[in-house]
VOBA-964065 format. One line per field, with one value per residue (C-alpha): x, y, z; residue number from 1. Coordinates in Angstrom, 1 decimal, padded with zeros to 4 digits. Layout:
# residues N
u: (X_...) $
v: (Y_...) $
w: (Z_...) $
i: (NUM_...) $
END
This chain:
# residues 556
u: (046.2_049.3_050.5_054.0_054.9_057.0_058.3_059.7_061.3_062.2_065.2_066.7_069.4_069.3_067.7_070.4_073.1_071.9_071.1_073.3_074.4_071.3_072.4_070.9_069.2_066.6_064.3_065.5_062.6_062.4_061.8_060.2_059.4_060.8_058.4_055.6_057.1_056.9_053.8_052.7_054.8_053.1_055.6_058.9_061.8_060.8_061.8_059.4_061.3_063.9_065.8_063.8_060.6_060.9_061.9_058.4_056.6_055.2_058.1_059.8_060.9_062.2_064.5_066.7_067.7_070.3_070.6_073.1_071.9_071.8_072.9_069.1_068.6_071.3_071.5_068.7_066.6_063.7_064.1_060.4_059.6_063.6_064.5_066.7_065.2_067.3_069.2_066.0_066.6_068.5_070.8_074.6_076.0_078.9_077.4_075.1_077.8_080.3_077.3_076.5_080.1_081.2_083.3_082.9_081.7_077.9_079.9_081.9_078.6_077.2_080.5_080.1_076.9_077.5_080.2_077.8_075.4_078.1_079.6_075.8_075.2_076.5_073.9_071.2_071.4_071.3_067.9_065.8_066.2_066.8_067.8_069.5_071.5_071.0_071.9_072.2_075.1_073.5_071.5_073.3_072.2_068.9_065.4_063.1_060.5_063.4_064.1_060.2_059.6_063.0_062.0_058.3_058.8_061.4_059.9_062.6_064.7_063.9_065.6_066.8_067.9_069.7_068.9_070.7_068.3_069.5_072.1_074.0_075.1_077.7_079.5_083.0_083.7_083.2_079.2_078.6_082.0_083.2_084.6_082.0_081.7_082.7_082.5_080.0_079.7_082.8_082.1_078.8_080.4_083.2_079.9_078.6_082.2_083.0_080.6_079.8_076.0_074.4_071.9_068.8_068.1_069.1_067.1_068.5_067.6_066.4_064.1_066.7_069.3_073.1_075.4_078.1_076.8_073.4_072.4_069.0_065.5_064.1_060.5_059.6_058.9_058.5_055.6_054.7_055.0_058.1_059.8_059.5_061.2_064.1_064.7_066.7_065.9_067.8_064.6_062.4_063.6_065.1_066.5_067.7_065.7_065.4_068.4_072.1_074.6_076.3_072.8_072.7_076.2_075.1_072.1_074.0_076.3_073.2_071.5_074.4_076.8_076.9_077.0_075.2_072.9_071.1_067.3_066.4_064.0_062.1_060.8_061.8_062.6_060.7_058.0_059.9_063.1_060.6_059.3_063.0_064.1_061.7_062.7_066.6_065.3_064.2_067.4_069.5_067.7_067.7_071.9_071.5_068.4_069.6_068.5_065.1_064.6_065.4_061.9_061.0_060.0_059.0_059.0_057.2_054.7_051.5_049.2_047.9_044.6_044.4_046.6_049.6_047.7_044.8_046.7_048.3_045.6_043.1_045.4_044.6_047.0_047.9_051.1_053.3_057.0_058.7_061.9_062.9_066.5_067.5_066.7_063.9_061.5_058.1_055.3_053.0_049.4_047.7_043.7_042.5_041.0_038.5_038.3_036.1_033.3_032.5_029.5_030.8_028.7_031.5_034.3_033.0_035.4_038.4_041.3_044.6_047.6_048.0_051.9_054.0_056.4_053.0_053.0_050.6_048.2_050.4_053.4_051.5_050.8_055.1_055.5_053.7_054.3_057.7_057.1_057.8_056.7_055.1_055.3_052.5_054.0_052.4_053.2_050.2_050.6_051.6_048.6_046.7_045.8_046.9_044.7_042.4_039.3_040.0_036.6_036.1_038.9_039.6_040.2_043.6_046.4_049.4_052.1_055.2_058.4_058.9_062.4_062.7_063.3_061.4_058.1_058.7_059.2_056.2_054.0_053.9_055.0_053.3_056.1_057.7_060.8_060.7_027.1_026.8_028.4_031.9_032.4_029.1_029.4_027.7_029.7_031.4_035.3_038.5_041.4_043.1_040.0_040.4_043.8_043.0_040.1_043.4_045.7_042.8_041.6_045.3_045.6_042.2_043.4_047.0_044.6_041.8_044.6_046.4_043.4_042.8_046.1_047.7_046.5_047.2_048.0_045.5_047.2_048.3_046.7_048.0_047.3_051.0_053.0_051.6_053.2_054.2_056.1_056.1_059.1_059.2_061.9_062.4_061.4_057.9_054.3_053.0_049.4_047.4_047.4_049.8_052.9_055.7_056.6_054.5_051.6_051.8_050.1_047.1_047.0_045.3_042.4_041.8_042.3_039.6_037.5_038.2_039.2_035.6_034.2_037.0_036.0_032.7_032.9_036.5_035.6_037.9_035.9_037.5_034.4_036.5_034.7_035.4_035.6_039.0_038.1_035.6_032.1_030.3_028.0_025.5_024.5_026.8_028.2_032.0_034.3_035.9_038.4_040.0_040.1_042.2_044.0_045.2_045.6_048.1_050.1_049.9_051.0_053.6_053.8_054.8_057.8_058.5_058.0_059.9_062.8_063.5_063.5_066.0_068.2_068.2_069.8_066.2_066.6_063.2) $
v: (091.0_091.8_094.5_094.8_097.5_097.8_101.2_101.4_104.7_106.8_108.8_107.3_109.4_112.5_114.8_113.9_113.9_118.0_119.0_120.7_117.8_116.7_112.5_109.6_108.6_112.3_113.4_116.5_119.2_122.7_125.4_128.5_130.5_127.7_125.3_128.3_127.9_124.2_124.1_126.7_124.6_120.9_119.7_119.2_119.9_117.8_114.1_111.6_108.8_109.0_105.7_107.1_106.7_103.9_101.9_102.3_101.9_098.7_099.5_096.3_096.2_099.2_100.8_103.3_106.4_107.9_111.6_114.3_117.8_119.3_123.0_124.2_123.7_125.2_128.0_129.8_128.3_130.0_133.6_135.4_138.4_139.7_138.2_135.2_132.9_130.2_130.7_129.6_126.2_123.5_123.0_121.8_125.2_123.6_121.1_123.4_126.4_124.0_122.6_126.7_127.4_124.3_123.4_119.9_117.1_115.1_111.9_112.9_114.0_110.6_108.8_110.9_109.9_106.2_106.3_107.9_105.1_102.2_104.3_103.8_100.8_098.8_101.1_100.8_097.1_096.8_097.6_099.6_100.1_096.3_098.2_095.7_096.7_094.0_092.8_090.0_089.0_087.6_085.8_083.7_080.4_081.2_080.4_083.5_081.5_080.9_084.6_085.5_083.2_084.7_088.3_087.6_085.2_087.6_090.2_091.3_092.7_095.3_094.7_097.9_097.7_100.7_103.2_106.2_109.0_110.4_110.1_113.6_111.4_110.2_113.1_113.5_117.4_120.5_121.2_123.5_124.5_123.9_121.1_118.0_114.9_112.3_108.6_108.5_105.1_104.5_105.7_103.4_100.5_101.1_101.4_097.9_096.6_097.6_099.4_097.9_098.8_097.1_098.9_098.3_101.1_104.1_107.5_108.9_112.4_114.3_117.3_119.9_120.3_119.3_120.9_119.4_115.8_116.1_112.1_112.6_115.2_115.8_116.7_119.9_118.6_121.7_123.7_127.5_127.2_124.4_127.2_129.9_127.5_126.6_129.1_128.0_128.3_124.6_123.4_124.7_122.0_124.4_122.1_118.7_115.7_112.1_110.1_111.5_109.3_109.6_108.7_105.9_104.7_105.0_102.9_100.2_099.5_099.9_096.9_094.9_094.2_090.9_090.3_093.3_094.6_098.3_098.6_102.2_104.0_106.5_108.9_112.1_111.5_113.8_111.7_112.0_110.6_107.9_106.6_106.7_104.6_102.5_102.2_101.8_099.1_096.9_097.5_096.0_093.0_092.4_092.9_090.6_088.9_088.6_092.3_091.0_089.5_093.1_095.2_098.5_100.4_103.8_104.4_107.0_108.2_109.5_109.2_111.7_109.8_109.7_107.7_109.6_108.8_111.0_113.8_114.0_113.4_115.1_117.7_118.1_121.1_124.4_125.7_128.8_129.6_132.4_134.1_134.3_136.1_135.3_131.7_129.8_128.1_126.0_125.6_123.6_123.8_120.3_120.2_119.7_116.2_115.5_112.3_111.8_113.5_114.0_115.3_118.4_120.6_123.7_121.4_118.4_118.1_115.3_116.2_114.7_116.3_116.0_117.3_115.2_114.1_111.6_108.4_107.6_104.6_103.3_103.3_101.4_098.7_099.0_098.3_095.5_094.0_093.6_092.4_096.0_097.5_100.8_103.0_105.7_108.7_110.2_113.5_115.6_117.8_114.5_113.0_116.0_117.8_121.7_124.3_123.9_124.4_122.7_122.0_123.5_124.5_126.2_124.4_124.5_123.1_125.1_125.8_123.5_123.8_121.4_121.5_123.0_120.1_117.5_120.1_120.7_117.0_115.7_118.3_120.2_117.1_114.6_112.3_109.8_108.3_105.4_111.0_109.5_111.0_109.9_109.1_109.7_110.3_110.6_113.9_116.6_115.0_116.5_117.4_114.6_112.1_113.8_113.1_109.0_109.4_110.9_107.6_104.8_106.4_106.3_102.5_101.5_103.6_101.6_098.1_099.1_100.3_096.9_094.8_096.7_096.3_092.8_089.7_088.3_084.3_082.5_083.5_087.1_090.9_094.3_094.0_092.7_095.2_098.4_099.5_102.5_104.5_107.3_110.0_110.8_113.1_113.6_117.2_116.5_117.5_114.2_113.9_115.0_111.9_109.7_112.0_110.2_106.4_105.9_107.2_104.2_101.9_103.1_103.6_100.1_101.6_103.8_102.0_099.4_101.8_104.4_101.3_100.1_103.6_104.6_101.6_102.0_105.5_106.2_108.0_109.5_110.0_107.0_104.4_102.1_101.7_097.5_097.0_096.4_094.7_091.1_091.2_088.1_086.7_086.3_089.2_091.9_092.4_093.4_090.4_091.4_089.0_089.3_093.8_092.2_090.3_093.3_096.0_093.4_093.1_097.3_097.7_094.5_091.4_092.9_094.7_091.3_089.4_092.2_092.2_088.8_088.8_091.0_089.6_086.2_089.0_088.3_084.7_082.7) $
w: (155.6_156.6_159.0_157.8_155.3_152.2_150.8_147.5_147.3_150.7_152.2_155.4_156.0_153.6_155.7_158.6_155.9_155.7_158.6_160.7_163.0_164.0_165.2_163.6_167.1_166.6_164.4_161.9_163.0_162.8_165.4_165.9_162.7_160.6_162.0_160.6_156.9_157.4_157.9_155.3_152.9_153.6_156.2_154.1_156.5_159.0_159.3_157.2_157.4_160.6_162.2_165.2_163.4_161.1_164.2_165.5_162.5_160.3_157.7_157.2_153.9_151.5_149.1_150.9_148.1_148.2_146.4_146.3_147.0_143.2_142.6_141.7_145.4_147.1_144.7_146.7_150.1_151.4_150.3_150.8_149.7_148.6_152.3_153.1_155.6_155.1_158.2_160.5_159.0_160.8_157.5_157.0_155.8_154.0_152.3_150.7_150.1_148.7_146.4_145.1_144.8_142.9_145.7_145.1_142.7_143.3_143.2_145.9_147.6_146.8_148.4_151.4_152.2_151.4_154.1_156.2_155.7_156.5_159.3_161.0_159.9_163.5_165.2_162.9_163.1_166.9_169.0_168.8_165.2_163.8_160.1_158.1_155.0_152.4_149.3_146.6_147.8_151.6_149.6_146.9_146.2_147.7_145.3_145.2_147.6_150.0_149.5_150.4_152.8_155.0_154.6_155.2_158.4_160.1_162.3_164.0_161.3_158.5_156.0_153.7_150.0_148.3_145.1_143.7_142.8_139.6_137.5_138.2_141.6_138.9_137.9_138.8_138.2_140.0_140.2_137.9_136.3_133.2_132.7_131.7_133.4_130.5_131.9_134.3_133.1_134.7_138.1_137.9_137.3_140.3_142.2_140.8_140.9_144.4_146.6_150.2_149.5_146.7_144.7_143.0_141.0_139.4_138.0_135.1_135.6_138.9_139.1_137.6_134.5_135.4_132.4_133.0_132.7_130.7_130.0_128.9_128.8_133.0_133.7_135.8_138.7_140.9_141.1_142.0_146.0_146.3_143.8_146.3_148.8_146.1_143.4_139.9_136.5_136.5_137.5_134.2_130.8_128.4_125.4_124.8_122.7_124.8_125.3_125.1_124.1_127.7_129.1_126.7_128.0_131.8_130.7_129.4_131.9_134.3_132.8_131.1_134.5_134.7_138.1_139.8_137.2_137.9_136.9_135.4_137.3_134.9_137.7_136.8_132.9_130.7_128.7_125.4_127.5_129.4_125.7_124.3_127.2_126.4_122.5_123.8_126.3_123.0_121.2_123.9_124.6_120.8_121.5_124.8_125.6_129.3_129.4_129.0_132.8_134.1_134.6_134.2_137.1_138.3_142.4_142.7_140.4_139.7_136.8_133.9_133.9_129.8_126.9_125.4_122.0_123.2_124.6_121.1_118.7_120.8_122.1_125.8_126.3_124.5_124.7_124.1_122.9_123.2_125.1_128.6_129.2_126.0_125.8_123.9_125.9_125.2_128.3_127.9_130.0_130.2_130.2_133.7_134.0_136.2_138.0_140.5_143.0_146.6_148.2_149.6_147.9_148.2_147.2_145.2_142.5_142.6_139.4_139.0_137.8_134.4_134.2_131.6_134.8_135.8_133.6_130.9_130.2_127.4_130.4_132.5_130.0_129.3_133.2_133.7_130.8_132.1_135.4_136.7_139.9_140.2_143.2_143.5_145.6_148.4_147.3_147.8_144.6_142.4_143.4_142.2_145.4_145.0_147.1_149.9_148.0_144.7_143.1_139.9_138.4_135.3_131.9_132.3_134.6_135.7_133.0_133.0_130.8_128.3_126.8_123.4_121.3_122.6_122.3_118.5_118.0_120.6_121.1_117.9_115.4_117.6_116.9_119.6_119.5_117.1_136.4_139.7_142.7_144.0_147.3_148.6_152.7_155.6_156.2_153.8_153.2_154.9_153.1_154.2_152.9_149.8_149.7_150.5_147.9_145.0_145.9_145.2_142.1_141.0_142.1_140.8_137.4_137.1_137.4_135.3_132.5_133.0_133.1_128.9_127.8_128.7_128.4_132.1_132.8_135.2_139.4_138.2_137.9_137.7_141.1_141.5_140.4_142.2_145.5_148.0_146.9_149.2_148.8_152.3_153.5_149.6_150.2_149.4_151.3_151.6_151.8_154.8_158.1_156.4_156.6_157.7_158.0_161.3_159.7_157.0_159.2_158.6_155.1_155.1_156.9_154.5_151.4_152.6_153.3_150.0_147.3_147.0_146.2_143.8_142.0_141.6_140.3_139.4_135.6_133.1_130.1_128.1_128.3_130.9_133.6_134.2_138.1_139.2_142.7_142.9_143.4_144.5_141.5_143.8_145.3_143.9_147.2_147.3_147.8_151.3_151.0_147.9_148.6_151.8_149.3_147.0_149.9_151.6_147.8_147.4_151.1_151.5_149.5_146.1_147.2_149.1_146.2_143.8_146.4_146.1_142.5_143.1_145.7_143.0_140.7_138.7_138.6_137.3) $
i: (1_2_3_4_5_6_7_8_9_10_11_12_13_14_15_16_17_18_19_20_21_22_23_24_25_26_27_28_29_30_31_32_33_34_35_36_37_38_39_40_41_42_43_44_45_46_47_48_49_50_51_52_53_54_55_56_57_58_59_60_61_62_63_64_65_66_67_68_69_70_71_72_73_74_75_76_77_78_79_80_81_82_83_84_85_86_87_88_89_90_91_92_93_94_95_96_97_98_99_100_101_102_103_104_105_106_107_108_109_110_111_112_113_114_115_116_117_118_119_120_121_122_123_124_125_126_127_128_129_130_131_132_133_134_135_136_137_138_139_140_141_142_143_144_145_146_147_148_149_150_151_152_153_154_155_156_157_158_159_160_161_162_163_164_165_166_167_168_169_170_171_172_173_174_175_176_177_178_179_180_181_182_183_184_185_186_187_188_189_190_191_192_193_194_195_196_197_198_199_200_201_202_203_204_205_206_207_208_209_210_211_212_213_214_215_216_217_218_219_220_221_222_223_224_225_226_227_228_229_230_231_232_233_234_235_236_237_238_239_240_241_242_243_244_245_246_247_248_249_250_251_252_253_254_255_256_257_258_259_260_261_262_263_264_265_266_267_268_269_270_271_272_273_274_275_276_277_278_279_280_281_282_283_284_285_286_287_288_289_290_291_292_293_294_295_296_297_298_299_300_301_302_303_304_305_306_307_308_309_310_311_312_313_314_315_316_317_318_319_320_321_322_323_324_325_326_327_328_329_330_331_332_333_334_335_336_337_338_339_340_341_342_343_344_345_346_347_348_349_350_351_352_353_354_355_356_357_358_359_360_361_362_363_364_365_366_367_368_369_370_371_372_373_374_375_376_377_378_379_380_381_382_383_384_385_386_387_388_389_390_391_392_393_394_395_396_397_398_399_400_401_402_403_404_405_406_407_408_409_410_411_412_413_414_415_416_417_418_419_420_421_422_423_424_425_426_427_428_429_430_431_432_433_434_435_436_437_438_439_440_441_442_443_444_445_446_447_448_449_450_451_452_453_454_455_456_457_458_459_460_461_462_463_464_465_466_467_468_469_470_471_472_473_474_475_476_477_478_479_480_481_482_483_484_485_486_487_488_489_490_491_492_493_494_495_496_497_498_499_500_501_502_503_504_505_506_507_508_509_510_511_512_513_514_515_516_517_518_519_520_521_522_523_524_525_526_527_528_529_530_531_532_533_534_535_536_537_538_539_540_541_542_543_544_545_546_547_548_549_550_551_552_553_554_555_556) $
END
């Protein structure tokens, strides 16, 4: 098994790109009372993912993304109680006034920080970091095996690829004025064109609603505690139906450049969006069947644990409509769904989180039917965690916003676009077990889900297109021991130890409970080998093997 480490979606330089001058050589932490809130909030102001830590961890291979700070955020930090505590924080004041006040544009935010990522790029390369910014372009005329066997021999370098998270990063007007942003499609391709970094990937949507440059439906992403830290109505879907035609203008020149070609990542789209993506995706290659080689991927995810065709038909939520300030809005409360056990007698109960933003079965099946990659997050609250003692909860999830349109058409219509113990220990779980015990059942999930719905050739699994995906120093609270990029070396620990259990008693109620590791015929005994096998693809070699697909611009 190997012991380097590939990260498919993580933020290198955002927190540095916000802080208040803190160099790329340090770590961004807080101090003093702000270190208190960072704590009570799950550790998201802190550095995750630093040059200063990813230099001394088994991170060798990742996708670097690259974000502007949207207007839901700046609008109001930490305010507690009627009192602004933002001050304690160790923030870039202009970057986030000029962001509130419309002072500037996200694409010139995004430019900004692209230049700040070449303007370190000379010190990032030399020791002790050995970060390498690369792209298909270093590697032309190169097979995919060449590819692999370069990236997988070297271990001195670690190697970095780009991708832009969200598609407001394209917007050319004044953040939230009045004018709209009309041809991002435009600014995308200058980026594909010309742009020094070379990118991988783009999200359609982020985690709030940008007026000026709507391109398609956002999932609330944000729960109860993360909006006391950042307060915006921007963050709760109000209106709009799937795809816009901008978004569908973005998407094609995403996927149709001929020379630099940008995969669409669907974290963050609401699930309507996600299936109409998925619809559009069909009529292009139909238009060119060179669209066809390009996967689908999500970089970090979590799972609702049930089909989209059973949430419908058996309606596992109950919502409400009515008016807030004015404005129509549709929550939706999604059945709680328990997934597995532990023996703690006081806190036994395992659930995921069933909010619309996490994929459903019929996604996975879409993924890895096209060669995709998923990355599963290692956001505590995506993986389901929410309180300390979280055993028995009550029928219902908390509410999310759903926007207007896509409710009455999904969730009212139902119409898309065209008993044994778990985990049964020596000693009562920690939060931070409980936390490993979330992330395999969401791996063993993805495999069992893809093992039912595709047919797989002889040499490949659904085992080969799950990875990290870990979000840190995206503002997350990432789950408890394995909280920043140093931490990630010993994820393989626990997944050898946790993997084996979850698939034995990972249940969901739907009947499938096919074992998604090898068992030798003999004795029944758990093929040691072969769970080395997959933990070294979810922790290294499919983001190897997907990155080289990619540096061969998808070549076969």
């Amino acid at each position: 098994m190997t012991n380097k480490i590939f990260d498919f979606h993580f933020h290198l330089l955002f927190k540095h790109y916000l802080s208040n001058g803190t160099p790329i050589n340090e770590q961004v932490k807080t101090t003093g009372v702000a270190s208190l809130l960072n704590d009570l909030f799950g550790g998201p102001f802190n550095s995750q993912s630093s040059p200063d830590q990813v230099k001394d961890s088994q991170l060798y291979l990742g996708v670097a993304s690259i974000i502007s700070l949207e207007h839901a955020f700046a609008r109001r930090i930490l305010h507690i109680l009627g009192i602004d505590f933002s001050h304690i924080l160790p923030l870039n004041k202009e970057i986030v006034n000029k962001t509130r006040d419309g002072k500037t544009s996200y694409y010139a935010e995004f430019q900004q920080q692209v230049k700040m990522y070449l303007d370190s790029k000379a010190t990032l390369e030399q020791a002790p970091y050995h970060i390498k910014y690369t792209g298909r372009k270093d590697w032309e005329g190169k097979s995919v095996q060449q590819i692999t066997e370069t990236l997988k021999n070297d271990n001195t370098q670690r190697y970095l690829i780009f991708s832009i998270e969200g598609g407001h990063n394209l917007s050319d007007v004044p953040i939230r004025g009045t004018a709209l942003s009309r041809t991002p499609e435009l600014n995308l391709k200058d980026i594909q064109d010309n742009s020094e970094l070379d990118f991988i990937s783009i999200n359609l949507c982020h985690l709030s609603y940008i007026p000026e440059q709507p391109l398609g439906g956002f999932a609330q992403g944000l729960n109860k505690q993360a909006q006391i830290a950042f307060s915006s109505e921007d963050f709760m879907p109000k209106a709009g139906l799937g795809l816009t035609q901008l978004g569908k203008k973005v998407i094609r020149q995403a996927l149709l450049h001929e020379k630099r070609p940008v995969l669409i990542d669907l974290k963050h789209m609401s699930v309507y969006t996600r299936f109409h993506y998925y619809r559009y995706r069909e009529s292009l290659i139909n238009e060119a069947p060179v669209v066809n080689r390009l996967p689908i991927i999500t970089s970090h995810t979590g799972f609702t644990f049930t089909s989209l065709n059973n949430y419908l038909a058996k309606k596992q939520f109950r919502s409400t409509t009515g008016q807030q300030d004015g404005v129509f809005v549709s929550i939706v409360e999604s059945e709680n769904r328990k997934i597995g056990k532990t023996n703690d007698s006081i806190n036994s109960g395992l659930y995921g989180n069933p909010w619309t933003i996490n994929l459903f079965d019929e996604e996975i099946i879409e993924i890895m039917g096209s060669r995709g990659m998923i990355g599963i997050s290692l956001d505590q609250r995506i993986l389901g965690a929410e309180k300390m003692v979280d055993s028995n909860r009550p029928e219902y999830f908390d509410p999310e916003y759903i926007a207007r349109e896509e409710w009455e058409k999904l969730f009212r219509d139902g119409q898309l676009p065209g008993a044994e113990k778990l985990f049964d220990f020596l000693s009562i779980p920690s939060r931070a077990e409980r936390h490993l015990m979330l992330l395999c059942l969401h791996i063993i999930y993805a495999v069992r889900i893809g093992n039912a719905g595709i047919g797989w050739e002889p040499g490949t699994s659904p085992w080969d297109h799950i990875c990290i995906g870990s979000d840190f120093d995206g503002l997350i609270n990432p789950i408890n021991r394995i909280d920043n990029v140093l931490k990630l070396s010993d994820l393989a620990a626990g997944l050898k130890k946790y993997l084996p259990v979850a698939d034995k008693y990972l249940n969901t109620g739907d009947g499938n409970d096919t074992r998604s590791l090898r068992y030798n015929t003999t004795d029944g005994s758990l093929d040691m080998n072969y769970l080395d096998e997959v933990i070294g693809k979810f922790m290294y070699i499919n983001g190897l093997n997907f990155t080289a697909r990619y540096l061969s611009n998808w070549e076969e």
